[in-house]
ChimeraX commands (.cxc) that place a marker at each C-alpha (Angstrom):
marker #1 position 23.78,3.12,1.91 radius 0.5
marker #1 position 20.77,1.19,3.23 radius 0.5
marker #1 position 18.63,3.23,0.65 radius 0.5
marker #1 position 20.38,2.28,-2.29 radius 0.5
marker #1 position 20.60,-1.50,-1.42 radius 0.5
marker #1 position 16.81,-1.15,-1.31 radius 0.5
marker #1 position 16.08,0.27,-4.58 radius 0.5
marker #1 position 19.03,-1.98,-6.08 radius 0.5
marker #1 position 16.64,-5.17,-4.74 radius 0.5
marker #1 position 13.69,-3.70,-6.00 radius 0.5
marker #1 position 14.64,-3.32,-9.30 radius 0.5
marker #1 position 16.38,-6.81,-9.42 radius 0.5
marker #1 position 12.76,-8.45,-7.79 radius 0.5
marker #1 position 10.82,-6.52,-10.09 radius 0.5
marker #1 position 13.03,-8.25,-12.66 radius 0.5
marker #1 position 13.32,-11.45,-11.23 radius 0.5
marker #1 position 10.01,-12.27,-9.60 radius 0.5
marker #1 position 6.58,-12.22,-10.66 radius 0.5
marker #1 position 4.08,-9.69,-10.59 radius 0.5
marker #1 position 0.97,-11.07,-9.32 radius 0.5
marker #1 position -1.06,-7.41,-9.38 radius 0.5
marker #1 position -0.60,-7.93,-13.08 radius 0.5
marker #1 position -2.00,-11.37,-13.24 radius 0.5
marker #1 position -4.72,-10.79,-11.06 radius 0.5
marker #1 position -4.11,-13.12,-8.10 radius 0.5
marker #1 position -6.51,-12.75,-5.63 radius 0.5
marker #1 position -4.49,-12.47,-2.64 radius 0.5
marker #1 position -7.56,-14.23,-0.37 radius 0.5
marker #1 position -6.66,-17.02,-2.30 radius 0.5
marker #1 position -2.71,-16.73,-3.44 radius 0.5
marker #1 position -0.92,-20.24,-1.84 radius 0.5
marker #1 position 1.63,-19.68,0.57 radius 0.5
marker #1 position 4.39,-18.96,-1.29 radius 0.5
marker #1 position 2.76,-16.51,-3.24 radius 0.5
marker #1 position 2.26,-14.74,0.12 radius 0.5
marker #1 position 5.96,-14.93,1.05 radius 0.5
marker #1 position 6.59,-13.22,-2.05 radius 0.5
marker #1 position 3.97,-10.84,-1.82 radius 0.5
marker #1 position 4.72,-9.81,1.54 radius 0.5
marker #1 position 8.97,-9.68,0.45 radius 0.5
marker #1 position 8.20,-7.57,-2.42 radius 0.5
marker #1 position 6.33,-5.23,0.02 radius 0.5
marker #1 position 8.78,-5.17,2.74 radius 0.5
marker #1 position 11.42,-4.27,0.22 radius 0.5
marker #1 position 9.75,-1.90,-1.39 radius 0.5
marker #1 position 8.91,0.01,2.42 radius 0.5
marker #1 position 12.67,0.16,2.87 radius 0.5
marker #1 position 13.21,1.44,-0.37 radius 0.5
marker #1 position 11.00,4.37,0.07 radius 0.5
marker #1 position 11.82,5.19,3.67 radius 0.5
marker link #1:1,2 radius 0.2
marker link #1:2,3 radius 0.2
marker link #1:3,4 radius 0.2
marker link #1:4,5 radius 0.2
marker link #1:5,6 radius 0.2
marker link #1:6,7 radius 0.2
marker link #1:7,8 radius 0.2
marker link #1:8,9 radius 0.2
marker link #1:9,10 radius 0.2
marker link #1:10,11 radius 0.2
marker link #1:11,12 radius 0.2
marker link #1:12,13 radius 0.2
marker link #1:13,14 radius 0.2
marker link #1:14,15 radius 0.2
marker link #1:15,16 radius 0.2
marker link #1:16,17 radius 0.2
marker link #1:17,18 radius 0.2
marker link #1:18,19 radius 0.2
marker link #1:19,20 radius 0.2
marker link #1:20,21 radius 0.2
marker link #1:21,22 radius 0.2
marker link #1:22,23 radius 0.2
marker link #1:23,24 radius 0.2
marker link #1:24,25 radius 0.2
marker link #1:25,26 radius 0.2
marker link #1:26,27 radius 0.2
marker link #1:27,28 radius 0.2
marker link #1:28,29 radius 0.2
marker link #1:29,30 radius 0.2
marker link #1:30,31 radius 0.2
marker link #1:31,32 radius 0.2
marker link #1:32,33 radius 0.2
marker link #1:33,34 radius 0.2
marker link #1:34,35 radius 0.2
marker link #1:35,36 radius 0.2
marker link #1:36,37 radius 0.2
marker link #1:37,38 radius 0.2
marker link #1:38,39 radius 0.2
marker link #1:39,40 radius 0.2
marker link #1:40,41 radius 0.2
marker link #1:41,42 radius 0.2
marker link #1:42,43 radius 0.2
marker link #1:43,44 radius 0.2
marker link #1:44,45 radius 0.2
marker link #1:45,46 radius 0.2
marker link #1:46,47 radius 0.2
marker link #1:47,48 radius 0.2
marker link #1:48,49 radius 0.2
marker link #1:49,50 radius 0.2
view
């Protein structure tokens, strides 16, 4: 059950939010918020593979 709330939320954030690997944000230098997103994206994506 977790595991398929995970990969649901991925796919809707991969939807949703924006993809800063693509845009080439430089993540020494990403603002704040792009770090909360960063890291959310990450932390979802960990749960989704575990």
């Amino acid at each position: 059950m977790k595991k398929k709330f995970f990969k649901f939320l991925s796919k809707v954030n991969s939807k949703l939010l924006p993809s800063f690997t693509k845009k080439g944000v430089d993540l020494s230098k990403a603002s704040k918020l792009q770090m909360a997103i960063f890291a959310y994206k990450l932390w979802v994506t960990k749960n989704a593979l575990d």
